[in-house]
VOPAGU-2260 file (C-alpha; in pm, 1 decimal, decimal comma):
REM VOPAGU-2260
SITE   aa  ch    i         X         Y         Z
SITE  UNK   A    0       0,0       0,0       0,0
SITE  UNK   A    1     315,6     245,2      93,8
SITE  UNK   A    2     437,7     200,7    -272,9
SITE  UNK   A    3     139,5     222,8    -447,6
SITE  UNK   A    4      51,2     573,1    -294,4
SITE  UNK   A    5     417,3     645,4    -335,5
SITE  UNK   A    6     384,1     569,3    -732,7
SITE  UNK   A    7      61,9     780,9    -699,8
SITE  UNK   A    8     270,5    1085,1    -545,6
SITE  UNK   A    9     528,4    1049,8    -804,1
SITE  UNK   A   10     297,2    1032,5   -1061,0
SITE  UNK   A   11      28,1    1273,9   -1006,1
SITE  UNK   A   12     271,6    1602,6   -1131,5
SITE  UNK   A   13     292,7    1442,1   -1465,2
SITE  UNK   A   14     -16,1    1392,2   -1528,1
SITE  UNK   A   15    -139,6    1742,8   -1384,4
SITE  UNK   A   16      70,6    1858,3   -1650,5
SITE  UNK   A   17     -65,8    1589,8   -1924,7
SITE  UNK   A   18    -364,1    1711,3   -1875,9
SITE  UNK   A   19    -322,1    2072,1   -1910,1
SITE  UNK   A   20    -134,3    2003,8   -2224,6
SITE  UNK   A   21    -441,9    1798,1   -2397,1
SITE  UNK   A   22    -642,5    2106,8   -2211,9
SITE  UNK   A   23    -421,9    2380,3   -2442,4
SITE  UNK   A   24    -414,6    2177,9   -2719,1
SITE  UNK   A   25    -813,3    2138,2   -2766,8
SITE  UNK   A   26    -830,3    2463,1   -2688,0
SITE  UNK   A   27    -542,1    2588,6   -2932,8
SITE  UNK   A   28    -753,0    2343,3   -3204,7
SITE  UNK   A   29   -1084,7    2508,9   -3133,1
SITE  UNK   A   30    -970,8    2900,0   -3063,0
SITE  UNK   A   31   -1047,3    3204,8   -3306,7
SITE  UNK   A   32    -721,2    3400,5   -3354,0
SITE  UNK   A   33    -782,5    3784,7   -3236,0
SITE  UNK   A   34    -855,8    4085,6   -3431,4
SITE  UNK   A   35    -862,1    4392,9   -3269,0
SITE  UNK   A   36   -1123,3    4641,1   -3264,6
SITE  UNK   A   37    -895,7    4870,6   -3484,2
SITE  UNK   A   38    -878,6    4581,6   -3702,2
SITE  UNK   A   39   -1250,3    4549,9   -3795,0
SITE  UNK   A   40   -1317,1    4897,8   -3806,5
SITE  UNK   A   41   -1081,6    4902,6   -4058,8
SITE  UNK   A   42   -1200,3    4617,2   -4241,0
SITE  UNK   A   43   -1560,0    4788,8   -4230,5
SITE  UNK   A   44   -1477,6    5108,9   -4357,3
SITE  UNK   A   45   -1291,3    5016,2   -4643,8
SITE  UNK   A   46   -1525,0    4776,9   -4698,9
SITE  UNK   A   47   -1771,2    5016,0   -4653,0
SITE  UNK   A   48   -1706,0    5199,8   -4966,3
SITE  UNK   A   49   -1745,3    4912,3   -5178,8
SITE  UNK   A   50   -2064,4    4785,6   -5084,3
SITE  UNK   A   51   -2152,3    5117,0   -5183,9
SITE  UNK   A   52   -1959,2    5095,7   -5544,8
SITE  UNK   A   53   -2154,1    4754,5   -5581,4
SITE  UNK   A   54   -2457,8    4894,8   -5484,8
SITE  UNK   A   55   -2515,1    5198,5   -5489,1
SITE  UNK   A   56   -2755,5    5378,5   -5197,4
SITE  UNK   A   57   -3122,6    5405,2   -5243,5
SITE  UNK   A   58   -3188,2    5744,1   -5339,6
SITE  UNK   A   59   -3466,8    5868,2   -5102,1
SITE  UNK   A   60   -3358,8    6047,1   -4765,9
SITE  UNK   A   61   -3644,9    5978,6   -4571,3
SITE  UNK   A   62   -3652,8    5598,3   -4570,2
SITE  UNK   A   63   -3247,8    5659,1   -4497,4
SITE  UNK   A   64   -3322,0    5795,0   -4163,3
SITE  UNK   A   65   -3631,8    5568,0   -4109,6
SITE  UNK   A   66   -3383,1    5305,0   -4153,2
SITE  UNK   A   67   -3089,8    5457,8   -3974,0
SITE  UNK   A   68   -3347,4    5552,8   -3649,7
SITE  UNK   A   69   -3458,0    5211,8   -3595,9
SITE  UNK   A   70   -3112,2    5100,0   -3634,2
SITE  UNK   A   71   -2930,7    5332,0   -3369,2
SITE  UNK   A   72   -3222,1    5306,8   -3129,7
SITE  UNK   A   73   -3213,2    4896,0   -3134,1
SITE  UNK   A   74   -2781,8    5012,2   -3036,3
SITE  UNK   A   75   -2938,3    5240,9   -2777,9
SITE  UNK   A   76   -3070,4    4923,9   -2578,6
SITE  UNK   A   77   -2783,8    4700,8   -2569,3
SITE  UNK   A   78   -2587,2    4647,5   -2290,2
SITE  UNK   A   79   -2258,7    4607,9   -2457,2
SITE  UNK   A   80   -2253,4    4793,3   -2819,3
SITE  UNK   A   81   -1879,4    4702,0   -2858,9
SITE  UNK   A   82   -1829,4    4976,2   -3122,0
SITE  UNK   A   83   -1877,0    5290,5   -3031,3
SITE  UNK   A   84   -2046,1    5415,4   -3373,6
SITE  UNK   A   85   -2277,2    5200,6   -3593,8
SITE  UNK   A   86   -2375,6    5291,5   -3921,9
SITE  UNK   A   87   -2697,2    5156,6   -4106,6
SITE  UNK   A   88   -2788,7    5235,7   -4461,9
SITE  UNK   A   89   -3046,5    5118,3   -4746,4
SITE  UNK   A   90   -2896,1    5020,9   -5022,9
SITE  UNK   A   91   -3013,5    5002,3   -5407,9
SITE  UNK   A   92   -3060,0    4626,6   -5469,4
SITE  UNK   A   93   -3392,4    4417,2   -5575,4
SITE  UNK   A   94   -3152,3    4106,3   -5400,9
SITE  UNK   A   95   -3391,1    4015,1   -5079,1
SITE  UNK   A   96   -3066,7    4067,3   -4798,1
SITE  UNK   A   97   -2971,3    4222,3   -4484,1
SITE  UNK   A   98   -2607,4    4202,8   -4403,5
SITE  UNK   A   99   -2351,5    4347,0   -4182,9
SITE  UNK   A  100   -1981,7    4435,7   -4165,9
SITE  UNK   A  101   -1733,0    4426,7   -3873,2
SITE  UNK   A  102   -1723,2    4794,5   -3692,4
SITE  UNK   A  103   -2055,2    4797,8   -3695,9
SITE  UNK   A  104   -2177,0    4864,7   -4071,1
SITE  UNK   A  105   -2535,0    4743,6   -4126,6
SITE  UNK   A  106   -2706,3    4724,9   -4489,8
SITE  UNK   A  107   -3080,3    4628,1   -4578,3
SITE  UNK   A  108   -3168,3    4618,0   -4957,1
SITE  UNK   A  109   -3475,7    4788,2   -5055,4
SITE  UNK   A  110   -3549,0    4368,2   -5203,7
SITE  UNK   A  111   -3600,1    4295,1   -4808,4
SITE  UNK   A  112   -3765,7    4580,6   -4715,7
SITE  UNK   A  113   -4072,4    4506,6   -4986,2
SITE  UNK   A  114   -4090,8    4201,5   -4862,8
SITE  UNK   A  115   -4152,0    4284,5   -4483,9
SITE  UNK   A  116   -4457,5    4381,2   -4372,7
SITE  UNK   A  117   -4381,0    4528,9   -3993,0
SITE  UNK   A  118   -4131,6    4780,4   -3799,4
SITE  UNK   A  119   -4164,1    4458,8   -3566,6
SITE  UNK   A  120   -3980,3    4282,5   -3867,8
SITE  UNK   A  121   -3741,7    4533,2   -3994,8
SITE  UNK   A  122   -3629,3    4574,1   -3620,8
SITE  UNK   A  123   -3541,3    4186,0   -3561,6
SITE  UNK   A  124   -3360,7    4173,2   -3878,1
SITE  UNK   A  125   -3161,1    4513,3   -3797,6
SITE  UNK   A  126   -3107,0    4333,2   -3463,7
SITE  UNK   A  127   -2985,7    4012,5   -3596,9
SITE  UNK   A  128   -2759,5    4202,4   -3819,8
SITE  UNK   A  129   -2638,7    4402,1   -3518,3
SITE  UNK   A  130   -2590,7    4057,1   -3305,9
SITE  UNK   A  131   -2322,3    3943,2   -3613,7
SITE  UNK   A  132   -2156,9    4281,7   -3555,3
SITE  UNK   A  133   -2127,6    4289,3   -3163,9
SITE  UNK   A  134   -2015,4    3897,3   -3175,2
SITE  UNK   A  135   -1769,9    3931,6   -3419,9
SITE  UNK   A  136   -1902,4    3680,1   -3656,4
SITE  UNK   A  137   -1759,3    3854,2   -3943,8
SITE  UNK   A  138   -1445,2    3870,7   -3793,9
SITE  UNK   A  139   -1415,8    3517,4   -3669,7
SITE  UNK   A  140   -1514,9    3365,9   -4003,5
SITE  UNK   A  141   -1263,2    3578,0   -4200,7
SITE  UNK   A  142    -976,9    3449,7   -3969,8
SITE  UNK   A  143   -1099,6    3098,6   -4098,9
SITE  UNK   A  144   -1141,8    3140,1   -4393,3
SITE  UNK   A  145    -812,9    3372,2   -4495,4
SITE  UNK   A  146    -608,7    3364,9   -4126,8
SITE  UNK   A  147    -276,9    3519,2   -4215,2
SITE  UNK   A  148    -367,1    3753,0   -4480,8
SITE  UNK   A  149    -617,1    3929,8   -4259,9
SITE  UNK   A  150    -369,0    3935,9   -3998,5
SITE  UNK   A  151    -138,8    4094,1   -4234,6
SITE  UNK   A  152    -356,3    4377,0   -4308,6
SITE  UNK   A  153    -361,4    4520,9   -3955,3
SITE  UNK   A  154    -501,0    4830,0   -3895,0
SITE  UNK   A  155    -312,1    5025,4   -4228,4
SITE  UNK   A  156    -456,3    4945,2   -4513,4
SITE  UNK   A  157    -305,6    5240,7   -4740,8
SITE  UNK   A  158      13,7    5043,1   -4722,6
SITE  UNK   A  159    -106,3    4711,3   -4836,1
SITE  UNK   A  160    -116,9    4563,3   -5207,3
SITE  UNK   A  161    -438,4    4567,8   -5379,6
SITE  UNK   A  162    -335,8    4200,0   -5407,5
SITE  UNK   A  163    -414,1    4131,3   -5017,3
SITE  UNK   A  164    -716,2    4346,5   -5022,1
SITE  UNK   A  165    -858,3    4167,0   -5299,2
SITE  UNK   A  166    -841,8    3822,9   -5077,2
SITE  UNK   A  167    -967,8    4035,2   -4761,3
SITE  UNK   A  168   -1269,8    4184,0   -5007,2
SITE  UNK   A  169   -1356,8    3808,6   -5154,3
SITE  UNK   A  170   -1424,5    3682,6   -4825,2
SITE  UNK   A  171   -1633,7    3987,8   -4718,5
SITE  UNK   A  172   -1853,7    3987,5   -4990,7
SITE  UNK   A  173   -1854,3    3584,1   -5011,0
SITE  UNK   A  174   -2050,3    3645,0   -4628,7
SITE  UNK   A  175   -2238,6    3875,7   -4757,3
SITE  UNK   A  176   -2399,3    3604,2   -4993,9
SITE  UNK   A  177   -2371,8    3299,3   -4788,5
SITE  UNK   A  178   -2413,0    3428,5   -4442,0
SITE  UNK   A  179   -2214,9    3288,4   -4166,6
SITE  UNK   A  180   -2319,5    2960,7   -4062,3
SITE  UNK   A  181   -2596,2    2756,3   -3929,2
SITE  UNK   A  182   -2469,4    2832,9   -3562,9
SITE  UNK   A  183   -2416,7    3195,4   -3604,3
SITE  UNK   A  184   -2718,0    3281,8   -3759,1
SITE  UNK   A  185   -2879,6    3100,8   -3496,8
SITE  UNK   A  186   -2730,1    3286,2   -3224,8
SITE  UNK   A  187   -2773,1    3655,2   -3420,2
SITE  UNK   A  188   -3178,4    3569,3   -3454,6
SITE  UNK   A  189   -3197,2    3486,3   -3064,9
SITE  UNK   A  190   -3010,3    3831,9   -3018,3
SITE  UNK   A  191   -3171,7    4030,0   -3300,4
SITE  UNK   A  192   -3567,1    3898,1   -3087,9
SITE  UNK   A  193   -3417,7    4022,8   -2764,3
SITE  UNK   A  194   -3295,1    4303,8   -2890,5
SITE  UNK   A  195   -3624,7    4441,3   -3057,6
SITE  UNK   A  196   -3860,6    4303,4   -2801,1
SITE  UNK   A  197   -3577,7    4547,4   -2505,0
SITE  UNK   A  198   -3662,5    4847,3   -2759,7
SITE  UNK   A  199   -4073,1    4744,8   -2755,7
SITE  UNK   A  200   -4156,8    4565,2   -3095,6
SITE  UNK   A  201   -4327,7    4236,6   -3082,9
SITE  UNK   A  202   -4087,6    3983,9   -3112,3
SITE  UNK   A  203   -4290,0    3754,7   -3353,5
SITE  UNK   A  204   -4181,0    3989,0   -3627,3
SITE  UNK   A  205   -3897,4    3782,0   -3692,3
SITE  UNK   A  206   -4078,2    3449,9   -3700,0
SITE  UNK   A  207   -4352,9    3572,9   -3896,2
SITE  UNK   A  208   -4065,0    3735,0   -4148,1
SITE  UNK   A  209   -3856,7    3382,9   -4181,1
SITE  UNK   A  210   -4226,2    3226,7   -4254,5
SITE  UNK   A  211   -4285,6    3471,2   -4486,8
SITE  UNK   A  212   -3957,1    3449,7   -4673,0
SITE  UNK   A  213   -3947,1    3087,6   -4729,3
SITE  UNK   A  214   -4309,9    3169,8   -4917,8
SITE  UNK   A  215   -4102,2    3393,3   -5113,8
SITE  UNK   A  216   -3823,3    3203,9   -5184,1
SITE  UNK   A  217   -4030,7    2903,4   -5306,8
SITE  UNK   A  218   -4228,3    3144,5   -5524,4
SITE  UNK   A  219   -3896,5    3376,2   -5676,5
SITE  UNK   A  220   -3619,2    3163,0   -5633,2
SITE  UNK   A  221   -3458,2    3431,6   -5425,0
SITE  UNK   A  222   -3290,5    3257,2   -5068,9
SITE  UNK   A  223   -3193,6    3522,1   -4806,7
SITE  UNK   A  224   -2829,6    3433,3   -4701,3
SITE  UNK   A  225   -2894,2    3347,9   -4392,6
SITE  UNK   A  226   -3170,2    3059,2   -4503,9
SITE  UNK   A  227   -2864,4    2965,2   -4724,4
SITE  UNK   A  228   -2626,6    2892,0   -4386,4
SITE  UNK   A  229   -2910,3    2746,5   -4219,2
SITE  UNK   A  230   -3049,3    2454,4   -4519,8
SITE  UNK   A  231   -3194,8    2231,9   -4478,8
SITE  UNK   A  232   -3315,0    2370,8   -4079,1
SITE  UNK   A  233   -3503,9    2638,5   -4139,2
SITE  UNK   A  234   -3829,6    2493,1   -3936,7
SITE  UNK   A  235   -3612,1    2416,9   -3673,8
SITE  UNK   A  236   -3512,1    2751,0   -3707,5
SITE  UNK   A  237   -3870,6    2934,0   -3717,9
SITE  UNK   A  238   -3959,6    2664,4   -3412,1
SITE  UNK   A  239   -3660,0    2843,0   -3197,0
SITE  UNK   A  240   -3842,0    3200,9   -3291,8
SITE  UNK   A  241   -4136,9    3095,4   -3213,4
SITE  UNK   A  242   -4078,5    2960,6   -2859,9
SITE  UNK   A  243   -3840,3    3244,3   -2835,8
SITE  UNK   A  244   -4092,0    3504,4   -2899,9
SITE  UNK   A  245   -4334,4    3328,7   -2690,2
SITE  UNK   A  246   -4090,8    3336,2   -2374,5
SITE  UNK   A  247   -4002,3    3765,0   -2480,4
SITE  UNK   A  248   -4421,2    3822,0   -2485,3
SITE  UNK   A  249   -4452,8    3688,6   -2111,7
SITE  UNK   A  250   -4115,2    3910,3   -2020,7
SITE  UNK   A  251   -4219,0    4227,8   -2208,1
SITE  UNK   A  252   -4558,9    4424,2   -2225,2
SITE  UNK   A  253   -4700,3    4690,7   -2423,3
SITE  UNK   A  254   -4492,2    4549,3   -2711,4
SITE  UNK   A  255   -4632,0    4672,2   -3083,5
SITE  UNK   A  256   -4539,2    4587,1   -3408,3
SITE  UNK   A  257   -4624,7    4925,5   -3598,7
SITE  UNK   A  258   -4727,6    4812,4   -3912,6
SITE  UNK   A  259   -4900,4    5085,9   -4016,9
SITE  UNK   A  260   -4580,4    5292,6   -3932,3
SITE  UNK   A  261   -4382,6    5062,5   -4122,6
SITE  UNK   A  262   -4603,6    5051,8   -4434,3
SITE  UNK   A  263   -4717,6    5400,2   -4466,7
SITE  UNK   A  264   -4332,5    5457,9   -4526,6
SITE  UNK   A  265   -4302,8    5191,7   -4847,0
SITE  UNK   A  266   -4538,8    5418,6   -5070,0
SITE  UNK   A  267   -4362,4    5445,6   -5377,2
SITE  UNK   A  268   -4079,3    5228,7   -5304,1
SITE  UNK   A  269   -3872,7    5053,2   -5659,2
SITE  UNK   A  270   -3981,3    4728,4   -5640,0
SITE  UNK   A  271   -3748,8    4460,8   -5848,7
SITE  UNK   A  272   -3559,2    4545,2   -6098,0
SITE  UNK   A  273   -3168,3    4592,1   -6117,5
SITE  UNK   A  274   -2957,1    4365,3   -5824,3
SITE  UNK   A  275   -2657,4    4589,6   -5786,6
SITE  UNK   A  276   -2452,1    4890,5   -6013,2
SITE  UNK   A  277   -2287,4    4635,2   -6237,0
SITE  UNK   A  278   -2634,6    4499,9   -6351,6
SITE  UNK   A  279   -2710,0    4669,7   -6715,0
SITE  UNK   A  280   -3007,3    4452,7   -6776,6
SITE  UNK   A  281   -3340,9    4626,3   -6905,8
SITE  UNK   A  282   -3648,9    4610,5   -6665,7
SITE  UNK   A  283   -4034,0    4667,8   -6657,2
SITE  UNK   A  284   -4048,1    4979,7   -6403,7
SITE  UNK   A  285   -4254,1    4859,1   -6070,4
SITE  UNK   A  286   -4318,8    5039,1   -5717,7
SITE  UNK   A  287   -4544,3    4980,0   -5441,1
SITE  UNK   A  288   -4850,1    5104,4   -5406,3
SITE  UNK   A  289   -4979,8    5141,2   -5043,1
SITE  UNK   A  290   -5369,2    5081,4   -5042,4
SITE  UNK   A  291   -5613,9    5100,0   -4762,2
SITE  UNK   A  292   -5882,3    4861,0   -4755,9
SITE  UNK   A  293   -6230,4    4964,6   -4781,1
SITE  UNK   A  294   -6585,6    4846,5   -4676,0
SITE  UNK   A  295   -6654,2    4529,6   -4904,9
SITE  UNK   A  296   -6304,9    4472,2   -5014,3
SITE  UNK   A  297   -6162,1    4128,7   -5043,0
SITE  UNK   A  298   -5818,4    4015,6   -5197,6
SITE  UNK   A  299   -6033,4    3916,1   -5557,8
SITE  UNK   A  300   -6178,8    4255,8   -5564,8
SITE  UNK   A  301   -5868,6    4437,1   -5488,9
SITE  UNK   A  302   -5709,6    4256,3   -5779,1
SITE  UNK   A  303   -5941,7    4327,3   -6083,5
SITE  UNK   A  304   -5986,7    4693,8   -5989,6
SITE  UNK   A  305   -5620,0    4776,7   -5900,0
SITE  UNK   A  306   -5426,0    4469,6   -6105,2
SITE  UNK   A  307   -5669,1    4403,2   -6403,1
SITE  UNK   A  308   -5658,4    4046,2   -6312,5
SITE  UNK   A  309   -5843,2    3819,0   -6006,3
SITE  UNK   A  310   -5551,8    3595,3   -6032,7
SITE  UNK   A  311   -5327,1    3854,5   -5819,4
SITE  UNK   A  312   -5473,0    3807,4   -5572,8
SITE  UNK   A  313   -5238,5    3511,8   -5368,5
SITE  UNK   A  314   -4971,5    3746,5   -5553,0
SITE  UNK   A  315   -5085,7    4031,4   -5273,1
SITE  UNK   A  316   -5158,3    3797,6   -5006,7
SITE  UNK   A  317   -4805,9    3665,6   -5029,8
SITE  UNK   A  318   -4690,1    4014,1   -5075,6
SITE  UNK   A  319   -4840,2    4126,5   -4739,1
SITE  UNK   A  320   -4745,4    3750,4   -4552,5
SITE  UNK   A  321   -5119,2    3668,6   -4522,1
SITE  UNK   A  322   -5374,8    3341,7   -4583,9
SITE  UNK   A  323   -5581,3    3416,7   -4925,0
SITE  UNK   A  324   -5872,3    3310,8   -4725,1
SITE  UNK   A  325   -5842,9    3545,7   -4425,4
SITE  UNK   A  326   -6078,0    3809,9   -4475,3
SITE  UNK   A  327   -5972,1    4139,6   -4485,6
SITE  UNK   A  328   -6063,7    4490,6   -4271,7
SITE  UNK   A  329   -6134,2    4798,1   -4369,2
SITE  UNK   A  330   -5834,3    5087,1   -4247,3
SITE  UNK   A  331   -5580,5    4763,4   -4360,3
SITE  UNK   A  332   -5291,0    4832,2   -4529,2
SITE  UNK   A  333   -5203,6    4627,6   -4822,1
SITE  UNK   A  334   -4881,6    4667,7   -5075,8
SITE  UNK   A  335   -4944,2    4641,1   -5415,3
SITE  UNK   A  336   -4722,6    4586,6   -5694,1
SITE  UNK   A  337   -4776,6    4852,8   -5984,7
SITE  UNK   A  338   -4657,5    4942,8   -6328,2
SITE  UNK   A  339   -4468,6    5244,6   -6420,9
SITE  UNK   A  340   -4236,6    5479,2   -6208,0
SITE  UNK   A  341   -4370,8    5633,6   -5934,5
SITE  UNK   A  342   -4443,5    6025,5   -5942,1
SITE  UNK   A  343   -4379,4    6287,9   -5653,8
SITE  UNK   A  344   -4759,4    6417,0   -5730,2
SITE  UNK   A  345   -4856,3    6040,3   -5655,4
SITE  UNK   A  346   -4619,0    6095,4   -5362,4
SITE  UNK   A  347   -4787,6    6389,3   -5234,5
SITE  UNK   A  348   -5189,9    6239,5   -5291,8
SITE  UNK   A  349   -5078,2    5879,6   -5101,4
SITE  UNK   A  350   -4892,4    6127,8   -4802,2
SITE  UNK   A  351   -5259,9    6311,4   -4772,5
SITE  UNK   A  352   -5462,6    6009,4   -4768,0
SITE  UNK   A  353   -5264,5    5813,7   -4531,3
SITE  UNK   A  354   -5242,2    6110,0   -4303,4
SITE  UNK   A  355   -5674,3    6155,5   -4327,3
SITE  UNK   A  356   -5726,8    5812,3   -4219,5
C-alpha cells in the first residue's frame, strides 16, 4: 500500500501537466485568432465603400433615416454595443438581404424591405444584423477562412497591395452572400428577438418574417443568405423564434409591431428590378402602391380593380405575408405591386390620404 501511494505521489505532477497540455491543445484546435477592434473597423470602412460601389444607396432620404433611427435606437438598448459608432444604410438592390460588416456597418436592400410587412420585422432583422456585428461573426469567419492575410492587413490598409485586399474583399462579400453559418445565424436571430422586443416591438416579427420568406423564396427563387447557412433547418429555425418570442411576450408588455408605421413609409418604393450597379439589364419599371382597404373589399376585388386580373390576388396575399382566405378589414394596409415609375404628385396624394385616415 506504501508504494502504491508512493507511485501515486510520483505520478500525479505528470499527469497534472498531461492534462493541461491535452487542455491547451483542444483549446489551441478550437480557438479564433484575435482581431482587434482597430482591425474590424478598418475592415468595415474600407469595406464600406465598396458595398456602396456595388450597390449603390437608395436614393430617397427619408426611408435613410427611417432606416438609420430604428437602427441606432435597437444600439441604444444594448448592454454592450462594442463599437462605439454604428452605421446603417439602405442600399439600391432588388436582391432580398440584410447584411452586416465588422465595426458595426449594417445594410438592408430595398429587395427585403418590400418584402416585410412590420417595424416589428425590420427591427429583428436590424437586430440580428447588429448581433453578427457585436459577436464578431464577421471577424471570426474571415480568420478561418483567410487567417494570415487578414492578420497581415492590420489596422493600415493604405500600405497594403491591392493584391491582399482583394483576398480580404472576396471573403467579405462571399458572407455577404452565404451568411455565416448555421450556428451563427442562430445565435444573431436569438439576439436580433431580444434586442427588438428590449426596444418594444413584438418579437414575432422575426418568425412571422422567416415564414414569410421561405413563401417567397419558393415562389422567386430568391434565398436570403442566412436561409442559405441554415439549409436544410429552417423549421427548426422558425420553431426556436417561435418559442423564443413566446418566452419575450410573457417578459415584455405593451410590445407593438407598428405596421401601419412601417407601411405608410413603403409608398412608392422601386420594387425589383436591377440587383446591384454592375447589372445593365433592361427592366419593366414597378413600385409599391400602399392601399387602404375599404368596406366590401376582399383580396379578388382588390385585384381586378387595381391589377386588371383576379388571379393577383395570392400574388398580394403573399406580398403582405397573409392566408388568401383570411378576410380582410377595412383601415388595412395592403402593398401592391404597380406598373410604371412612381411620381412625386402620386407621392404627395398617397402622403394626404394616409395622413386623413
Amino acid at each position: 500500500m506504501l508504494f502504491k501511494s508512493q507511485i501515486n505521489r510520483k505520478t500525479l505532477p505528470c499527469l497534472s501537466i498531461l492534462v493541461c497540455l491535452l487542455y491547451f491543445l483542444v483549446a489551441l484546435a478550437w480557438a479564433v485568432p484575435f482581431i482587434s477592434k482597430e482591425t474590424e473597423l478598418n475592415l468595415g470602412r474600407k469595406a464600406d465603400k465598396e458595398v456602396v460601389k456595388q450597390f449603390g444607396l437608395y436614393q430617397d432620404k427619408a426611408l435613410q433615416l427611417y432606416i438609420n433611427d430604428i437602427g441606432q435606437n435597437l444600439v441604444s438598448k444594448l448592454v454592450n454595443k462594442e463599437f462605439s459608432r454604428f452605421h446603417f444604410r439602405l442600399v439600391d438592390s432588388s436582391l432580398i438581404n440584410a447584411f452586416a460588416l465588422p465595426g458595426g456597418y449594417v445594410y438592408v436592400t430595398r429587395g427585403l424591405l418590400s418584402v416585410l410587412n412590420s417595424e416589428a420585422e425590420l427591427a429583428s432583422v436590424i437586430g440580428h444584423e447588429i448581433g453578427h456585428v457585436t459577436l464578431h461573426h464577421g471577424a471570426k469567419l474571415m480568420l478561418r477562412s483567410i487567417g494570415a492575410q487578414i492578420l497581415s492587413v492590420g489596422g493600415a490598409f493604405a500600405s497594403k497591395s491591392p493584391g491582399e485586399w482583394m483576398a480580404v474583399s472576396s471573403a467579405i462579400f462571399q458572407q455577404i452572400n452565404l451568411g455565416y453559418g448555421r450556428e451563427a445565424e442562430l445565435e444573431s436571430d436569438a439576439q436580433g428577438m431580444m434586442n427588438a422586443a428590449g426596444a418594444g416591438y413584438q418579437p414575432t416579427g422575426m418568425a412571422g418574417f422567416l415564414r414569410n420568406l421561405r413563401k417567397q423564396e419558393m415562389m422567386s427563387g430568391q434565398a436570403y443568405h442566412s436561409f442559405q447557412a441554415s439549409h436544410p433547418d429552417t423549421k427548426e429555425r422558425i420553431i426556436k423564434a417561435d418559442l423564443m418570442a413566446s418566452s419575450l411576450s410573457h417578459r415584455y408588455s405593451g410590445l407593438q409591431s407598428k405596421q401601419n408605421n412601417f407601411l405608410s413609409h413603403l409608398q412608392g418604393l422601386v420594387y425589383g428590378g436591377r440587383q446591384n450597379s454592375k447589372d445593365k439589364r433592361r427592366y419593366k419599371p414597378q413600385y409599391l402602391e400602399i392601399y387602404t382597404v375599404k368596406e366590401g373589399d376582399t383580396l379578388e376585388n382588390i385585384a381586378i380593380k387595381k391589377l386588371g386580373d383576379k388571379r393577383h390576388a395570392l400574388d398580394i396575399a403573399v406580398l403582405n405575408g397573409r392566408r388568401e382566405s383570411v378576410a380582410i378589414r377595412p383601415g388595412e394596409l395592403l402593398k401592391l405591386v404597380r406598373n410604371g415609375v412612381y411620381e412625386e404628385n402620386q407621392a404627395a396624394n398617397a402622403v394626404h390620404k394616409l395622413l386623413d385616415r
